[in-house]
TORKOL-4160 file (C-alpha; in steps of 0.2 Angstrom, whole numbers, padded with zeros to 4 digits, m for minus):
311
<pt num="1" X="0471" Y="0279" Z="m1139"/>
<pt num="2" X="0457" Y="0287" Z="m1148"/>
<pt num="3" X="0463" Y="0278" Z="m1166"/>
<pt num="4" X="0463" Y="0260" Z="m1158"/>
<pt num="5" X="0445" Y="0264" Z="m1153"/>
<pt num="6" X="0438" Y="0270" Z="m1168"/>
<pt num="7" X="0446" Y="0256" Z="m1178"/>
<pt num="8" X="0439" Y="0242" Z="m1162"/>
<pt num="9" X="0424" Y="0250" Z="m1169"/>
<pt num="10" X="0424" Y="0248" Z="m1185"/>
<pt num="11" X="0431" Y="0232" Z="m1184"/>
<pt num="12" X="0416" Y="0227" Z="m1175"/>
<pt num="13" X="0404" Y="0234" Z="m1188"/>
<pt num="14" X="0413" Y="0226" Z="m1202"/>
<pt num="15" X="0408" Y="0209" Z="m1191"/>
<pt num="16" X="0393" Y="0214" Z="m1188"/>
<pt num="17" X="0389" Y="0215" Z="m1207"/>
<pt num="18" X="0396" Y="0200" Z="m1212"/>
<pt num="19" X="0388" Y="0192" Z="m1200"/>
<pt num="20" X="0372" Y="0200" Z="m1208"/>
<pt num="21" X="0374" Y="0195" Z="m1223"/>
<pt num="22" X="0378" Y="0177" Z="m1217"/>
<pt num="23" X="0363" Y="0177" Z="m1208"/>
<pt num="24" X="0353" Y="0181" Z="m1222"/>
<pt num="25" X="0359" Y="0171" Z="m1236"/>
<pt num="26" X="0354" Y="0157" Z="m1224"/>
<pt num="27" X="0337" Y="0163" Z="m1218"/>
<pt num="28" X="0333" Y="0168" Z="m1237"/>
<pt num="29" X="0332" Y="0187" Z="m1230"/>
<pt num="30" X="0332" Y="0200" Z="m1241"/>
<pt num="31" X="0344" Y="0214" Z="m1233"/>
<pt num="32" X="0359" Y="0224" Z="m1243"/>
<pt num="33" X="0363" Y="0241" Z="m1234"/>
<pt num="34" X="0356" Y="0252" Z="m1248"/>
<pt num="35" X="0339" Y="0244" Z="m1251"/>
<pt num="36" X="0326" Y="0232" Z="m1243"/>
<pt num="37" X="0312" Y="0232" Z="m1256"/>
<pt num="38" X="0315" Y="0231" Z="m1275"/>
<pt num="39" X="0306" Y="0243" Z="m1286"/>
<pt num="40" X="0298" Y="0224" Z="m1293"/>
<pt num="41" X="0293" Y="0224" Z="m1275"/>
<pt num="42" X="0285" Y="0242" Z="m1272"/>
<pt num="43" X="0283" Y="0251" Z="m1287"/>
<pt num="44" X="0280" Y="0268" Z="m1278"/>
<pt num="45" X="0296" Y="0279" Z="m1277"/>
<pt num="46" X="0298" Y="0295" Z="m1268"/>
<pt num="47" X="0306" Y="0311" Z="m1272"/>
<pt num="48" X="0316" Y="0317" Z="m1258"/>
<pt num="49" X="0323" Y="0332" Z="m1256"/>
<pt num="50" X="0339" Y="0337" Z="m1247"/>
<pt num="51" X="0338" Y="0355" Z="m1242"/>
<pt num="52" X="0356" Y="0354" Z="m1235"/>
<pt num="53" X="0363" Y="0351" Z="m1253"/>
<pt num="54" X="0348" Y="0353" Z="m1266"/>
<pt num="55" X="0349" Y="0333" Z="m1269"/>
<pt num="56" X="0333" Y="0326" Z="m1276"/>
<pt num="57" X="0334" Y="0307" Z="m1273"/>
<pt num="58" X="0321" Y="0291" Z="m1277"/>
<pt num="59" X="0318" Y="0280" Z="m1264"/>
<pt num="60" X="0309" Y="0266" Z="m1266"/>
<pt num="61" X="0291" Y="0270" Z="m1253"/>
<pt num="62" X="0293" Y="0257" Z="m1240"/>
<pt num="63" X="0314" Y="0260" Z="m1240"/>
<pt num="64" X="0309" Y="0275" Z="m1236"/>
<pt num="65" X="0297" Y="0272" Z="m1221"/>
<pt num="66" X="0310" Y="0261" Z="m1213"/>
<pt num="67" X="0320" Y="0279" Z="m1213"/>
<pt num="68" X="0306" Y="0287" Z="m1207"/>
<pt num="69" X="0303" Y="0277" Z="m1192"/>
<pt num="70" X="0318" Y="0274" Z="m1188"/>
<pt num="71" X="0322" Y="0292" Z="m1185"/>
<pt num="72" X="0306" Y="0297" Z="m1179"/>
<pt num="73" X="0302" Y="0285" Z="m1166"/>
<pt num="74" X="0316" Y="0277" Z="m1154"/>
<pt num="75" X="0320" Y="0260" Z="m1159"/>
<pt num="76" X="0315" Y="0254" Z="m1140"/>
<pt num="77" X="0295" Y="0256" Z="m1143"/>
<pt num="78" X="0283" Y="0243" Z="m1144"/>
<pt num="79" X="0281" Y="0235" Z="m1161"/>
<pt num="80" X="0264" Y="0239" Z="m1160"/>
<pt num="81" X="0268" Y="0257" Z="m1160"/>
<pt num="82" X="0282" Y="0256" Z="m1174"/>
<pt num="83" X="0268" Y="0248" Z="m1184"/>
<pt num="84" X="0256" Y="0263" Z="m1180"/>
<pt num="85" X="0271" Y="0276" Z="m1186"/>
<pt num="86" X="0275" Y="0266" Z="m1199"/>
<pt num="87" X="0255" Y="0269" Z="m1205"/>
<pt num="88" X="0254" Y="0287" Z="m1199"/>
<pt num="89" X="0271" Y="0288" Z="m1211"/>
<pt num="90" X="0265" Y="0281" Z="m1224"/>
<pt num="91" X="0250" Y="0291" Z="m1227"/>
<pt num="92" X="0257" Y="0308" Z="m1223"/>
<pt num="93" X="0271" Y="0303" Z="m1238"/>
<pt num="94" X="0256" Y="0297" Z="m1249"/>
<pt num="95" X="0247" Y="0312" Z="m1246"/>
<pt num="96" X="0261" Y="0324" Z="m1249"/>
<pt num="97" X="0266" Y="0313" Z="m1263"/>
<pt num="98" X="0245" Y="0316" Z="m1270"/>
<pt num="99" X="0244" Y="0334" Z="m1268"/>
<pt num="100" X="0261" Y="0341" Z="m1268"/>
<pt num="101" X="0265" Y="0347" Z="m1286"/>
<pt num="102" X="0283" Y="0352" Z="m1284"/>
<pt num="103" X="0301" Y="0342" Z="m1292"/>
<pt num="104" X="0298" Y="0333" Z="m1277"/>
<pt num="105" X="0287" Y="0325" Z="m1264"/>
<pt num="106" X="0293" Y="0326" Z="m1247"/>
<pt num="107" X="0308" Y="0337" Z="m1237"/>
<pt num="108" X="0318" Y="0329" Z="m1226"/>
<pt num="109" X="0317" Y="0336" Z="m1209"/>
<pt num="110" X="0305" Y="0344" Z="m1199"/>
<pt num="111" X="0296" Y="0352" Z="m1212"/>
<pt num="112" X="0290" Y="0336" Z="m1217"/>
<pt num="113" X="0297" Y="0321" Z="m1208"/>
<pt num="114" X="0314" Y="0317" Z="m1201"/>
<pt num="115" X="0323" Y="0301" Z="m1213"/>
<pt num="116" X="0337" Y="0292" Z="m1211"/>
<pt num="117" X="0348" Y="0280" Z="m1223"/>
<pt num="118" X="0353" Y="0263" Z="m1221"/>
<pt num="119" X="0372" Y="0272" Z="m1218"/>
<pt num="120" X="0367" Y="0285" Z="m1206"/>
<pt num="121" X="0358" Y="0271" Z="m1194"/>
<pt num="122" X="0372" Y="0261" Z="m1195"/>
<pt num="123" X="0383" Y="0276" Z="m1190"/>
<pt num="124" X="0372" Y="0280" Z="m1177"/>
<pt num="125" X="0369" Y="0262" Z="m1170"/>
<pt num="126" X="0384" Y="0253" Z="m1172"/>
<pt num="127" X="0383" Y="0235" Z="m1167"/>
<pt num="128" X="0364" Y="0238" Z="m1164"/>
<pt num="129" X="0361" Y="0239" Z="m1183"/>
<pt num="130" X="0355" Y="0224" Z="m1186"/>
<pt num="131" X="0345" Y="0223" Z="m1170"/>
<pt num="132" X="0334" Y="0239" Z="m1172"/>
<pt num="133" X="0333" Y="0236" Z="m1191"/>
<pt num="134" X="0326" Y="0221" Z="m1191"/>
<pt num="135" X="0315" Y="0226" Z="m1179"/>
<pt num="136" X="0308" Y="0241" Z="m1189"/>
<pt num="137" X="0310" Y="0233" Z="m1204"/>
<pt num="138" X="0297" Y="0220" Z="m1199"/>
<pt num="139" X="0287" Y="0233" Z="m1191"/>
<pt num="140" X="0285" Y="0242" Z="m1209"/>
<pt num="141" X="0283" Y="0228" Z="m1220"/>
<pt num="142" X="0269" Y="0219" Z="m1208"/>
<pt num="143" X="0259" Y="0234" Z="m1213"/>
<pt num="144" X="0265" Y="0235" Z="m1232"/>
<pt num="145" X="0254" Y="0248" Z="m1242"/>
<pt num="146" X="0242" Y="0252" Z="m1228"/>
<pt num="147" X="0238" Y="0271" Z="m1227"/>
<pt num="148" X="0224" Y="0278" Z="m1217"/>
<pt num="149" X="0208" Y="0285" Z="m1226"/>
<pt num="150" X="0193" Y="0294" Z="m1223"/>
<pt num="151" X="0177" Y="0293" Z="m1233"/>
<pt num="152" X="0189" Y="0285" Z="m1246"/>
<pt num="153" X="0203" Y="0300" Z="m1247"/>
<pt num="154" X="0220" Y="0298" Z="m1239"/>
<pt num="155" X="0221" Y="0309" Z="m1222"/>
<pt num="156" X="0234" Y="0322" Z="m1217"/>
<pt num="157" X="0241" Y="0312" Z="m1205"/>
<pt num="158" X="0250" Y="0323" Z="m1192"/>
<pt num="159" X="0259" Y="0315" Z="m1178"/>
<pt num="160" X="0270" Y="0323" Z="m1165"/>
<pt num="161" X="0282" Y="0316" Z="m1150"/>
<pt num="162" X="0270" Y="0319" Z="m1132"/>
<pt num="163" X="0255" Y="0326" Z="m1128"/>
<pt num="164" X="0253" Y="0335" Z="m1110"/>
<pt num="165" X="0239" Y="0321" Z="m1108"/>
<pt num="166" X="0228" Y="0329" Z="m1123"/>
<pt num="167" X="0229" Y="0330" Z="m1140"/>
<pt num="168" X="0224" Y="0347" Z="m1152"/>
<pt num="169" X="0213" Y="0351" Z="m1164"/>
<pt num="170" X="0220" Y="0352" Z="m1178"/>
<pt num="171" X="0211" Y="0372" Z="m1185"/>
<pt num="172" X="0220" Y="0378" Z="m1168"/>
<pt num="173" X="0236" Y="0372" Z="m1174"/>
<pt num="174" X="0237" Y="0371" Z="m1192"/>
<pt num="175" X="0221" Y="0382" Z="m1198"/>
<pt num="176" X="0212" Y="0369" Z="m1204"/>
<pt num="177" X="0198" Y="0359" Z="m1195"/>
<pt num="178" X="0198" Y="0340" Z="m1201"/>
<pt num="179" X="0186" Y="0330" Z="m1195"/>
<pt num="180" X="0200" Y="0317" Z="m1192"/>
<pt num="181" X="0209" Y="0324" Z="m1182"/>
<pt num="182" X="0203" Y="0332" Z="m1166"/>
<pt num="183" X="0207" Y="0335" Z="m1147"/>
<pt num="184" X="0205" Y="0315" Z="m1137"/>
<pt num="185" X="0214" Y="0308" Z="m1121"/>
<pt num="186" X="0231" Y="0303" Z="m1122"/>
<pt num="187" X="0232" Y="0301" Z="m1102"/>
<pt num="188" X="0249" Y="0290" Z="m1108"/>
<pt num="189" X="0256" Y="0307" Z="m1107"/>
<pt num="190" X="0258" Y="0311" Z="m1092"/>
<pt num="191" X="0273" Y="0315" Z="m1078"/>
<pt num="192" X="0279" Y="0297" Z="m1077"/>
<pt num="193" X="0289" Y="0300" Z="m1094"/>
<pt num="194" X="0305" Y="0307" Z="m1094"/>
<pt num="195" X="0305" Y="0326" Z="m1099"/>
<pt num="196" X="0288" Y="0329" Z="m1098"/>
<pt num="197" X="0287" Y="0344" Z="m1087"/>
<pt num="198" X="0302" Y="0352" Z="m1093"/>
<pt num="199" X="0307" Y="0369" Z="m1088"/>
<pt num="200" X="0317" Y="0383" Z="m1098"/>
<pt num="201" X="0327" Y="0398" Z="m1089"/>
<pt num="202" X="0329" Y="0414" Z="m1098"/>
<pt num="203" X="0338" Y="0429" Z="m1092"/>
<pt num="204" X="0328" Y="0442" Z="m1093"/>
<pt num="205" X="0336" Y="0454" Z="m1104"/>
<pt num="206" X="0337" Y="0437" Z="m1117"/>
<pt num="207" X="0318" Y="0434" Z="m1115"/>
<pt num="208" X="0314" Y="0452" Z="m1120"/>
<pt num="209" X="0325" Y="0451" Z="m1136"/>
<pt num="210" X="0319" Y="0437" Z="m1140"/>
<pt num="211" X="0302" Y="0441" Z="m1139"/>
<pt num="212" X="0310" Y="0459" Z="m1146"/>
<pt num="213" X="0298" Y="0469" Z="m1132"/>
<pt num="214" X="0302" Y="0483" Z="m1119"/>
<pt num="215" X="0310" Y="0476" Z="m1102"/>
<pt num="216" X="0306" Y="0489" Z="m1090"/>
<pt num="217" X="0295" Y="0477" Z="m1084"/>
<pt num="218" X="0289" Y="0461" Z="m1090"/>
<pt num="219" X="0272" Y="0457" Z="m1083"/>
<pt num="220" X="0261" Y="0442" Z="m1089"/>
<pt num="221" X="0242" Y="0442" Z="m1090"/>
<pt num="222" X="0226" Y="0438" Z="m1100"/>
<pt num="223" X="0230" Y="0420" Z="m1105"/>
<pt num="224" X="0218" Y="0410" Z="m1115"/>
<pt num="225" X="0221" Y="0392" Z="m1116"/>
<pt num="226" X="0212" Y="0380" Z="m1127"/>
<pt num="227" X="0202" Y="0365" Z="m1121"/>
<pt num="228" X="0218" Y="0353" Z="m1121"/>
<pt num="229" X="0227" Y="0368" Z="m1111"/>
<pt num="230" X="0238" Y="0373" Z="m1124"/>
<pt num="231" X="0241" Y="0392" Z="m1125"/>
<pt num="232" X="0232" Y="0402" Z="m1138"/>
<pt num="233" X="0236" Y="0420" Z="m1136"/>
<pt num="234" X="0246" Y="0427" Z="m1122"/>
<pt num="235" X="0248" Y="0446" Z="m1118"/>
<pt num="236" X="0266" Y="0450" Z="m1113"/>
<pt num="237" X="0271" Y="0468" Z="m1109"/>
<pt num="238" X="0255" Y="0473" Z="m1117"/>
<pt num="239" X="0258" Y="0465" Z="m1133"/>
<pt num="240" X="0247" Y="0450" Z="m1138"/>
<pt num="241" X="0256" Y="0435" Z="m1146"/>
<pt num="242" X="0249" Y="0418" Z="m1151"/>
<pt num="243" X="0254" Y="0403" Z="m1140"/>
<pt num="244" X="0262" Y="0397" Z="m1156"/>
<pt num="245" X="0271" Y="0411" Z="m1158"/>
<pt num="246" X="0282" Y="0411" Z="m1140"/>
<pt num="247" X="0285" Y="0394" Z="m1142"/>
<pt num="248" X="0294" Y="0397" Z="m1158"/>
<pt num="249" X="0303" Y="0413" Z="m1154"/>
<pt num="250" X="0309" Y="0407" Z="m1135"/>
<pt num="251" X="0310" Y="0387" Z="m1142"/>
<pt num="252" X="0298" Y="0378" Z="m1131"/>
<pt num="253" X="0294" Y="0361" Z="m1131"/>
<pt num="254" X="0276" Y="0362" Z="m1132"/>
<pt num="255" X="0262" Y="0377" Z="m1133"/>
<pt num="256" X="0255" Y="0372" Z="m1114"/>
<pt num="257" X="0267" Y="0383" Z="m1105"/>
<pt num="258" X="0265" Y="0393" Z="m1088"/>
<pt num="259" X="0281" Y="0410" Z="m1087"/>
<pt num="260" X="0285" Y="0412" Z="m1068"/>
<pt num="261" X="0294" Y="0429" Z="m1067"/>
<pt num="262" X="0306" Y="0430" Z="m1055"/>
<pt num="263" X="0320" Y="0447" Z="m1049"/>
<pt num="264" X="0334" Y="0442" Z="m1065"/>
<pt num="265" X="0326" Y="0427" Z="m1075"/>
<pt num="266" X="0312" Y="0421" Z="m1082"/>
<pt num="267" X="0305" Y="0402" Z="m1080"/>
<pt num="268" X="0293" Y="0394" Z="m1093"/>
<pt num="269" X="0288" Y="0377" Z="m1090"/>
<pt num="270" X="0281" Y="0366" Z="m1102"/>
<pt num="271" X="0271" Y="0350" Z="m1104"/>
<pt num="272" X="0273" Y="0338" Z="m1117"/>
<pt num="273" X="0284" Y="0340" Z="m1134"/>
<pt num="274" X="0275" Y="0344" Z="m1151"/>
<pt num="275" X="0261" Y="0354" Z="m1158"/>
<pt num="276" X="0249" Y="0343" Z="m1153"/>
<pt num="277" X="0239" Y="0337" Z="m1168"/>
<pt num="278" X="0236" Y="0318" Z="m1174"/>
<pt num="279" X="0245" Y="0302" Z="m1165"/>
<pt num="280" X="0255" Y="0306" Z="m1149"/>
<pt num="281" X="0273" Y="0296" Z="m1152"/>
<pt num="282" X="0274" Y="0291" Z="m1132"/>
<pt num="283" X="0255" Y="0289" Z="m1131"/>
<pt num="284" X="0255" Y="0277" Z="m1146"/>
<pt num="285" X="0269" Y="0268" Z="m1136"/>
<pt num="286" X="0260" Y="0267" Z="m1119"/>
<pt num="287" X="0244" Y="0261" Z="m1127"/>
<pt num="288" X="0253" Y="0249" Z="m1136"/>
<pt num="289" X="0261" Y="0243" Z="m1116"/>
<pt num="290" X="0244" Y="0241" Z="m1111"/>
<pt num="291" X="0241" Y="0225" Z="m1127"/>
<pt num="292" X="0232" Y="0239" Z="m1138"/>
<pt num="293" X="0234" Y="0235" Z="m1157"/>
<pt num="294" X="0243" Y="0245" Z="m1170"/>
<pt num="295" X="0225" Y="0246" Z="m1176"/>
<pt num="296" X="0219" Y="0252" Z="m1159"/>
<pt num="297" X="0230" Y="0264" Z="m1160"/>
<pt num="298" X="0227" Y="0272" Z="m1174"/>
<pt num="299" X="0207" Y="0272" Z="m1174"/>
<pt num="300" X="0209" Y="0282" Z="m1156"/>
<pt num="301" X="0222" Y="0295" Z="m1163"/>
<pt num="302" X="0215" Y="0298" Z="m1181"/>
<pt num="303" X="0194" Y="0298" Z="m1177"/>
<pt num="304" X="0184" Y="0290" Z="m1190"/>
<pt num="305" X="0195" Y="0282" Z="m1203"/>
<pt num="306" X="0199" Y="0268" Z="m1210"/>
<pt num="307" X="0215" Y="0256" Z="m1213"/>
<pt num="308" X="0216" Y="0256" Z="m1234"/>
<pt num="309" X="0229" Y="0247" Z="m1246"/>
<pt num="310" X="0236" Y="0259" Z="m1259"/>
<pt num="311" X="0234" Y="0246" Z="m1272"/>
């Protein structure tokens, strides 16, 4: 039974693809799996880097925006906001690619930014391929060569997935205070959205080894929280760690998290998803609900810059 499925599906996706490329040759569209800008088109390439295998690949700078977005941001959100991602995308890769003097100029993943190929999309979307391609294809290429700059230098632009209705300055993150990205509303972000209160139980033996402190007891006090809420240091059995620090060793969602301690487990809850800093995925999304612009968007996120072509 499970073989007649998966060769239903794949007979779908071989119609799907010839229907693609039907649709194409018609229309005059531009659209093989393995590339959607010539290097005639975009001169810019890519280095990418594979940590999973080594694999240094070229991909052409707007092929690999279309990867980008289309695994950073779901392929449900507004165009506006896959416009704005497509932006935010592009000037994070053009500022690795400027200052980043490696074999390489950006990591797949969350070092840098999450990418997907044409394959692994169609993999992952089946007979939505075309749908949620086109879509983000048109997205990307509406907003060809635009990064973001201020006073004439391409920005860092950090982005993350949801705020906890704030977002972070970026020295309380990152250690590094950019005019460009500091703490604004992102009242998008709030408890309407699916997992934005999220809470995470721990037994409390696990949540001691994790944090690798004594469990005699564990007793919470002396938190200090930023002006967005966000935990900055935390005193836990007596030892001070940084807000950062919990989330990563007990994988939190977000910094802004309250610890309920109870007889044989330990609850965190937390608000939002992210470190913070730059454009708020799901904020972009419901600003871009309310008829904002990509442009809108991205001037509230990222204070004080300007839209600027690479060439």
């Amino acid at each position: 039974m499970k073989n007649k499925i998966l060769l239903a599906i794949i007979f779908l996706l071989v119609i799907v693809l010839v229907i693609v490329i039907f649709y194409e040759k018609k229309h005059n569209y531009y659209f093989p799996v393995s590339s959607v800008v010539s290097d005639d088109d975009n001169p810019i390439n890519i280095r990418l880097l594979d940590e999973s295998n080594g694999v240094i690949s070229n991909v052409s700078l707007e092929d690999y925006i279309i990867g980008v977005v289309s695994a950073e941001m779901p392929s449900s959100f507004e165009v506006e906001a896959l416009k704005a991602q497509a932006v935010a995308a592009r000037t994070f890769a053009m500022y690795k690619k400027n200052t980043r003097n490696l074999d390489y100029d950006l990591i797949i993943g969350v070092k840098d930014q999450a990418y997907k190929t044409n394959e692994q999309l169609l993999r992952q979307w089946n007979v939505l391929f075309f749908n949620n391609y086109l879509k983000i294809r048109d997205a990307v290429l509406s907003t060809k060569n635009e990064v973001l700059t201020y006073d004439g230098d391409i920005i860092n632009a950090f982005y993350f997935s949801m705020s906890n209705g704030k977002t972070e300055n970026s020295e309380l993150v990152f250690s590094e205070a950019l005019p460009y990205l500091k703490s604004v509303d992102s009242s998008w972000d709030n408890e309407s959205l699916k997992n934005y209160k999220v809470d995470k139980s721990f037994l409390r033996a696990d949540f001691c080894a994790m944090l690798d402190i004594s469990c005699d007891d564990v007793v919470i006090s002396d938190v200090v929280r930023s002006d967005s809420n966000r935990v900055l240091t935390v005193s836990i059995n007596g030892v001070v760690f940084k807000g950062s620090d919990v989330r990563s060793k007990l994988g939190l969602r977000s910094t802004d998290f309250d610890i309920v301690v109870n007889t044989d487990d330990v609850v965190v809850s937390t608000r939002g998803y992210g470190h913070g800093v730059g454009m708020s995925q799901y904020g972009a999304n419901g600003m871009a609900l309310e008829g904002k612009s990509y442009k809108d968007i991205l001037s509230h996120y990222y204070q004080n810059t300007e839209i600027s072509m690479i060439f």
